[in-house]
C-alpha positions in Angstrom: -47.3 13.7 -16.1 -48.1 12.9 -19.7 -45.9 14.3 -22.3 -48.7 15.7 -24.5 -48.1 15.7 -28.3 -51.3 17.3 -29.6 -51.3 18.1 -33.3 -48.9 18.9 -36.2 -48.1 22.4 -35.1 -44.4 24.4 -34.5 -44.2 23.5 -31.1 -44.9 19.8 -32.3 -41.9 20.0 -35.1 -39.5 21.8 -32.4 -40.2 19.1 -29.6 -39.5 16.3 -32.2 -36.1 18.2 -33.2 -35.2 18.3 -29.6 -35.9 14.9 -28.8 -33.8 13.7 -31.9 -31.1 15.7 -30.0 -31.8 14.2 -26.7 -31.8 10.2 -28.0 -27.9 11.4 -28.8 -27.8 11.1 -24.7 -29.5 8.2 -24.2 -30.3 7.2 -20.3 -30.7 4.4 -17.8 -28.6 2.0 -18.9 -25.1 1.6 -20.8 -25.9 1.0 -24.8 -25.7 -2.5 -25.2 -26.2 -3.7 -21.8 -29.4 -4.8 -20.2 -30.5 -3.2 -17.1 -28.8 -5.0 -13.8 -31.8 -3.7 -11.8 -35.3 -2.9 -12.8 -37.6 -3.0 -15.9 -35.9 -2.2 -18.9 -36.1 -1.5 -22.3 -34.4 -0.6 -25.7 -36.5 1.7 -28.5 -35.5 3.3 -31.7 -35.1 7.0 -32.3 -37.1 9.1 -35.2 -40.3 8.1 -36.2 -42.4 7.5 -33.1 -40.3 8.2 -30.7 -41.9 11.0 -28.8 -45.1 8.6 -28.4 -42.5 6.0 -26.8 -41.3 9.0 -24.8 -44.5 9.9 -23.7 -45.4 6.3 -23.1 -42.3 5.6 -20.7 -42.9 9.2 -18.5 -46.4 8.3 -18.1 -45.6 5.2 -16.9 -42.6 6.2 -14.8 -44.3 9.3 -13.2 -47.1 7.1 -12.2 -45.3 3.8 -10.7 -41.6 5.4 -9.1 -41.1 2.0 -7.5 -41.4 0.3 -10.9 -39.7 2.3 -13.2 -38.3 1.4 -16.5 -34.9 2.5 -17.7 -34.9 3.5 -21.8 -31.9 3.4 -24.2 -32.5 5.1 -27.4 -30.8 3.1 -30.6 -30.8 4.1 -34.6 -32.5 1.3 -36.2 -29.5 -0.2 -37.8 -27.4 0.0 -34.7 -30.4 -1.4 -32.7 -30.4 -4.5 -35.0 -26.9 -5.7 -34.7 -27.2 -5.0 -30.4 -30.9 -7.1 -29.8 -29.2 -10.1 -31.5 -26.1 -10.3 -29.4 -27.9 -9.2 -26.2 -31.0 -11.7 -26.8 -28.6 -14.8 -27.5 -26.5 -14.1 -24.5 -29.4 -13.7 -21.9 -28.8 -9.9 -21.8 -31.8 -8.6 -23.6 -33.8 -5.8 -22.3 -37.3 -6.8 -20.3 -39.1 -5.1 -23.2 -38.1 -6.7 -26.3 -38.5 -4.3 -29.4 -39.0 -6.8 -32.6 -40.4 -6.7 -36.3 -41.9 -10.1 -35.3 -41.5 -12.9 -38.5 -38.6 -15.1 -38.3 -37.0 -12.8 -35.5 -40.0 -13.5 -33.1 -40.0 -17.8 -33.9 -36.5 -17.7 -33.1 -37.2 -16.1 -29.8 -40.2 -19.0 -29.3 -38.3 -21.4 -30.4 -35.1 -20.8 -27.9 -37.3 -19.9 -25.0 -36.4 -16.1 -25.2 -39.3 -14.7 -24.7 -42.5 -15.5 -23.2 -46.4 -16.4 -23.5 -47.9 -13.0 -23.2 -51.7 -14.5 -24.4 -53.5 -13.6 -20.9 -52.1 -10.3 -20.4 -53.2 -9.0 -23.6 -56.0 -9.8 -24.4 -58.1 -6.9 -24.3 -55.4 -5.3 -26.3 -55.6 -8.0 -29.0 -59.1 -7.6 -29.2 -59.0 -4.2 -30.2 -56.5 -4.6 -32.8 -56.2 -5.2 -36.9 -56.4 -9.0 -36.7 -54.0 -9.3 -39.6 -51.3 -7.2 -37.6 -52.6 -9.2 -34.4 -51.5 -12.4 -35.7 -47.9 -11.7 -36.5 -47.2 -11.3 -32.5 -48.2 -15.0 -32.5 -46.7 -18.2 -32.5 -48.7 -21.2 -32.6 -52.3 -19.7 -31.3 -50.3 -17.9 -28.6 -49.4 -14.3 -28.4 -45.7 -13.3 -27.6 -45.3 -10.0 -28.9 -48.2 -7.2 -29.1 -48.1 -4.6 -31.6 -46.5 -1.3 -29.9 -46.9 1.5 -32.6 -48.0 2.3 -36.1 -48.8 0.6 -38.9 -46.0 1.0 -41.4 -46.8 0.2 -45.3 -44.2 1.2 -48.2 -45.8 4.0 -49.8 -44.2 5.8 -53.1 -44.1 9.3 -52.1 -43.2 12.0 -54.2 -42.2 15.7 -54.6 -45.1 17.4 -56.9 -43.2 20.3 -57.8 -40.4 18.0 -59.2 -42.5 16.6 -61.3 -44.5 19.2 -62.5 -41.0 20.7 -63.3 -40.6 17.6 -65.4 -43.6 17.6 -66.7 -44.3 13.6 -65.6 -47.4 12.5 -64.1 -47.7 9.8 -61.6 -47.1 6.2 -62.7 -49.6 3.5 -61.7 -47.2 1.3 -64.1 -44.0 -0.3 -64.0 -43.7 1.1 -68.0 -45.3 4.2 -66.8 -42.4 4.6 -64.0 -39.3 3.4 -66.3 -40.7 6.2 -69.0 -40.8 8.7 -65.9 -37.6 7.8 -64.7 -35.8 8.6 -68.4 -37.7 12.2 -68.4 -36.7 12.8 -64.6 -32.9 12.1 -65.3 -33.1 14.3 -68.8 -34.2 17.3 -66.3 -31.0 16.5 -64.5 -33.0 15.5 -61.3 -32.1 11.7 -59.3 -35.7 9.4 -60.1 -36.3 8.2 -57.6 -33.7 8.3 -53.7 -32.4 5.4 -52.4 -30.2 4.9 -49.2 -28.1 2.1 -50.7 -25.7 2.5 -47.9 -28.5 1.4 -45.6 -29.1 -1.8 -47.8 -32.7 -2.6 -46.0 -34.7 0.2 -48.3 -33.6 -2.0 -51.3 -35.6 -4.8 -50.0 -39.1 -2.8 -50.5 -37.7 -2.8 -54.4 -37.7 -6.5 -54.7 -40.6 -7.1 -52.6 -43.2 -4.6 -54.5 -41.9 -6.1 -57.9 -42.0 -9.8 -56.5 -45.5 -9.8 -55.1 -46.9 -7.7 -58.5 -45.6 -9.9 -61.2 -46.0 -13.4 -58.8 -48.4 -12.9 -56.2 -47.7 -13.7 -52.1 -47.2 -17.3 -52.9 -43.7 -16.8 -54.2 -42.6 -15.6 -51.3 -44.3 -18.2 -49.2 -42.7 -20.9 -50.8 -39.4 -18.9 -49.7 -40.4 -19.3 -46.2 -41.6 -22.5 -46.5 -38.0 -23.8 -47.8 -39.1 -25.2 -51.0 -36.3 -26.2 -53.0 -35.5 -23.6 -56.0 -38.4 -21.4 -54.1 -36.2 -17.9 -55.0 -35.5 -19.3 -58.8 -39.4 -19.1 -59.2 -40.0 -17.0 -62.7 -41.5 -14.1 -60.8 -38.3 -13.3 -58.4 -36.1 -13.3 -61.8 -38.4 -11.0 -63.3 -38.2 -8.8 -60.1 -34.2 -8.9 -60.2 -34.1 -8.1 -63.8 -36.3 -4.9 -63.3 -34.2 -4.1 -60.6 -31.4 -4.5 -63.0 -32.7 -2.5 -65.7 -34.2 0.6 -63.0 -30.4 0.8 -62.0 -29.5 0.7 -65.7 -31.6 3.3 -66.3 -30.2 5.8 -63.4 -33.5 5.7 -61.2 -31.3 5.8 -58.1 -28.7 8.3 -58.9 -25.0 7.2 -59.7 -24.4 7.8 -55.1 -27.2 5.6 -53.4 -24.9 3.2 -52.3 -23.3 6.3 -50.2 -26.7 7.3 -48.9 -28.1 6.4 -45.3 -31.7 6.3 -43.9 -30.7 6.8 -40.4 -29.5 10.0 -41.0 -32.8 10.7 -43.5 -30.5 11.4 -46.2 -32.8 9.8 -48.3 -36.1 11.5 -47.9 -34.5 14.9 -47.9 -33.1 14.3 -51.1 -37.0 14.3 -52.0 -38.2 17.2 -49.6 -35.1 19.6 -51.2 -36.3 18.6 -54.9 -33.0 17.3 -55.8 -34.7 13.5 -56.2 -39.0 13.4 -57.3 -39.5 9.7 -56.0 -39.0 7.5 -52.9 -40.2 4.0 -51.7 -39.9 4.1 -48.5 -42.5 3.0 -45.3 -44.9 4.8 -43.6 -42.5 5.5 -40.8 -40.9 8.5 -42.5 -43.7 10.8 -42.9 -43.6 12.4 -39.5 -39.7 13.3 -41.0 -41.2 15.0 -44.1 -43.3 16.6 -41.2 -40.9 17.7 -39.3 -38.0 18.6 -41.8 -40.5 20.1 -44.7 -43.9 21.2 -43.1 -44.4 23.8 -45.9 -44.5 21.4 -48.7 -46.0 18.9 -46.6 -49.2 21.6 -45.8 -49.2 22.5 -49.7 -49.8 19.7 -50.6 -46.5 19.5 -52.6 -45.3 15.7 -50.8 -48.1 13.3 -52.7 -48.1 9.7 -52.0 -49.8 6.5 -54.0 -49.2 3.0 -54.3 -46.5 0.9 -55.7 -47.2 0.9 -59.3 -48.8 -2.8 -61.4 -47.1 -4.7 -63.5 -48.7 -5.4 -66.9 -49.5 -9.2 -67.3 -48.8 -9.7 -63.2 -50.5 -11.9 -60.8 -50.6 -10.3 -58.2 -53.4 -7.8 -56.8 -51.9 -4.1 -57.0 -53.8 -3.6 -53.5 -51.4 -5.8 -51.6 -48.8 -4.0 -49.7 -45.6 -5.0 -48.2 -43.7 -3.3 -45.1 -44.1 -3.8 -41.3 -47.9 -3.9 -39.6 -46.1 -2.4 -36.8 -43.4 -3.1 -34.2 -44.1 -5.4 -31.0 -43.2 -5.8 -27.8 -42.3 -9.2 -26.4 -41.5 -10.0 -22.5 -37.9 -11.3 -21.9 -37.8 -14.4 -20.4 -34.2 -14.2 -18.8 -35.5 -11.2 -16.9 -36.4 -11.2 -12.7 -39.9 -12.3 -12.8 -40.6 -9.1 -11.0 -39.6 -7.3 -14.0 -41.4 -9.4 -16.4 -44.7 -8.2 -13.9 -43.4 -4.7 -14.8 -43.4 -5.0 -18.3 -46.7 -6.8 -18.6 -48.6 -4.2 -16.8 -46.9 -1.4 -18.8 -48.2 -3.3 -22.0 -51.6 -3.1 -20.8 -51.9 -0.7 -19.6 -49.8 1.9 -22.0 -49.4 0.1 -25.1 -51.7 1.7 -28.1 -54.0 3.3 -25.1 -55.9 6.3 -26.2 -53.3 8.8 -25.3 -51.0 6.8 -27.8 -53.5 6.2 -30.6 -54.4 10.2 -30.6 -50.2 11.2 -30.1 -49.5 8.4 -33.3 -52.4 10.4 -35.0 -50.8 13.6 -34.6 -47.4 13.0 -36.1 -49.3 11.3 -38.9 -48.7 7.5 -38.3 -51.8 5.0 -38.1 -52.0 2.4 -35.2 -53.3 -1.0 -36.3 -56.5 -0.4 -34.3 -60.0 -1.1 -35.8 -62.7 1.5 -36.2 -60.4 4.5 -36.5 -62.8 6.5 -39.1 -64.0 9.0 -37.3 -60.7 9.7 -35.5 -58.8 10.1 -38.4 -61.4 12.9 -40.1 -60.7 15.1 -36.9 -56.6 15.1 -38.8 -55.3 18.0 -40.3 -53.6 14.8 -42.5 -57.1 13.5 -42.6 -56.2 12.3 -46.3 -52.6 10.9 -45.9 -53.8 9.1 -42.7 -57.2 8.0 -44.8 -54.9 6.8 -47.5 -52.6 4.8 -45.3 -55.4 3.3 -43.1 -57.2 2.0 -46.0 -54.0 0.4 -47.3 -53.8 -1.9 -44.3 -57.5 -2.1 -43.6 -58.2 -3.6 -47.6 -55.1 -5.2 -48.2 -56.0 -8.7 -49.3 -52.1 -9.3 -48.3 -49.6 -7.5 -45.9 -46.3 -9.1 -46.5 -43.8 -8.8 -44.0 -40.5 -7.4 -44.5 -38.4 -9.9 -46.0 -35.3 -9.1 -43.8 -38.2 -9.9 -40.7 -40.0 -12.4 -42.2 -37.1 -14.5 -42.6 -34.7 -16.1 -39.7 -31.4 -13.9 -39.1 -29.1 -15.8 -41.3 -30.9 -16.0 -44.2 -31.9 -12.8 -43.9 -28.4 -11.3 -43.7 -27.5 -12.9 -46.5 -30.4 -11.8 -48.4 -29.1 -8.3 -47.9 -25.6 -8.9 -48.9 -26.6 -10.6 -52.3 -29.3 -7.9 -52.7 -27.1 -4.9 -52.2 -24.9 -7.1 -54.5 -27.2 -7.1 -57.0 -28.2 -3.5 -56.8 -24.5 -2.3 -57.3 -24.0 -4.7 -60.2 -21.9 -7.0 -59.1 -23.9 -10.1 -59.2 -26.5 -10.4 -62.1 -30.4 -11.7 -61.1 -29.6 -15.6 -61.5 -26.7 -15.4 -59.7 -28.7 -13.6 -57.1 -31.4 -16.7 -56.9 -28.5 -19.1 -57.0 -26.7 -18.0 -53.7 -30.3 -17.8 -52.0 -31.2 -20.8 -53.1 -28.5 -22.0 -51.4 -29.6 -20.7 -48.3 -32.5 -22.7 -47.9 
């Protein structure tokens, strides 16, 4: 009874339409509420959510006495719920996460628990770079579940071929494009401001190219001063002077990435650039297949930085979701969701259905799979992006505990609307360490 995906074809773009209709509905359980019987589990809508719906059918059709119940949740309305639901012993069996400060919080409380035995021929198979963020002290609580998902700087050819502007592998190169772009009356580059979260792939990109991954690191390690380090100044001021320039449109701050507002602003040629993560390709798929099979959406890394130290091959975003294993749920139900890990959870069925939709799972030796793509270059281009990074950085939001990462957001969206300049920005973080 599995829900076949098969490859990037109408029928393909219609079912994902329908299922964005259907997560409206939700089932099993009450939004919010863990399930008071039986497995459960919370997932996110768009992206890969027909391979989760797949997954869950599959598994439903085939065990009827151990059925799991699904709610479906935007991401930013998923992010607020988890917290509440996790600190009150309400979670869902299956734990949806980013990992990174989230996932040693949940270790650290007793929240979730040591899935090491139960997934071990999963792990094996897996991009040990993305392995290792599912663990805590040698032990793994949370598994990869989906794609890999690197910030890649797409683009709308015909925008700039309008504009005559070719693609910058600079940060001069970009600022220069971004004066022509706004000339020709077109928004640089689109930004969902509103969201907040897409801002933090801004920072991030610049950060890492002017200092390298240890600035960060020093971040997490709670060195004193860590976000006053030259290289995160440098990043703010950039920031500062893109939004001085008009990169992101005078309305960003009104624009939302759950609703995709964002990335059709690029697929309907009314913005030429956006930084966003791997995760919104199958919505350029779905909601612009003809520029997407002309080869009119193009896609490169985040620009270098002249003088920086950091490599221009290391790449920031998510290595993938993960699934931990509640451990306020009926041990019974814990069972549940530890077989359905291993025995659904970046299967073949999933790899080949994450292929389709143009998404790469974090699984070694995907070559030769990925040539028999239509998107055989897009999917080439994103694998080798993870595969040769000499760094993945977490996102920042996720690589840091909740607090401090909410407060990261408000001073960043703060900064991005002008209303605190870049040393006030790495005062009040400072102060947060």
């Amino acid at each position: 009874m599995r829900l076949s995906i098969g490859r990037r074809t109408g029928a393909m773009v219609a079912a994902v339409s329908l299922a964005t209709v259907l997560a409206a509905c939700g089932g099993g359980n009450q939004p919010g509420q863990a399930a008071a019987d039986g497995a459960s589990a919370w997932a996110l809508t768009g992206g890969s959510e027909e391979m989760f719906r797949a997954q869950f059918d599959a598994w439903n059709a085939e065990n009827p006495d151990q059925e799991i119940a699904v709610d479906w949740f935007a991401n930013d309305a998923y992010k607020e719920k988890i917290r509440t639901a996790v600190g009150s012993g309400n979670a869902p069996t299956l734990i949806y996460s980013w990992a990174g400060g989230t996932l040693a919080d949940y270790v650290a409380n007793d929240s979730v628990v040591d899935i090491t035995a139960d997934t071990q021929e999963l792990t094996d198979r897996l991009v040990p770079s993305v392995a290792a963020n599912g663990q805590v002290d040698g032990k793994t609580y949370a598994v990869p579940n989906t794609q890999s998902q690197p910030v890649v700087l797409y683009y709308n050819q015909e925008v700039l071929d309008a504009a005559g502007v070719e693609v910058p592998t600079t940060y001069d190169e970009l600022l220069t494009a971004v004066g022509t772009l706004k000339d020709q009356g077109v928004i640089p580059v689109a930004l969902a401001g509103q969201s907040v979260w897409p801002e933090l792939m801004w920072i991030q990109y610049l950060t890492d190219r002017i200092g390298g991954p240890e600035v960060f690191q020093a971040v997490v390690d709670g060195e004193e001063g860590a976000w006053s380090d030259p290289a995160v100044i440098e990043a703010t001021t950039k920031i500062q002077e893109l939004v001085d320039a008009g990169a992101f449109g005078d309305s960003f701050g009104s624009v939302n990435a759950d609703q995709n507002a964002d990335t059709a602003l690029v697929h309907t040629g009314k913005a030429a650039f956006i930084l966003q993560g791997s995760w919104v390709y199958p919505n350029f798929l779905n909601d612009a297949p003809e520029l997407v099979e002309s080869g009119g959406l193009g896609y490169t890394t985040f620009p270098a930085v002249d003088g920086g130290a950091g490599d221009p091959a290391n790449i920031v975003g998510n290595p993938s979701n993960f699934w931990s294993v509640s451990a306020s749920a009926a041990e019974e139900d814990q069972a549940t969701a530890k077989s359905f890990i291993s025995s659904q959870v970046l299967n073949d069925d999933a790899v080949d259905d994450l292929l389709a939709i143009g998404t790469v799972p974090p699984i070694t030796g995907l070559e030769d799979k990925i040539e028999q793509q239509d998107n055989a270059d897009y999917l080439s281009f994103v694998y080798g992006m993870v595969r040769d990074a000499p760094h993945f950085q977490l996102s920042w939001d996720q690589a840091l505990p909740p607090a401090q990462a909410q407060e990261l957001l408000n001073n960043l969206s703060q900064l991005f609307l002008g209303q605190i300049d870049p040393q006030q920005f790495s005062d009040a973080m400072d102060a947060t360490l």
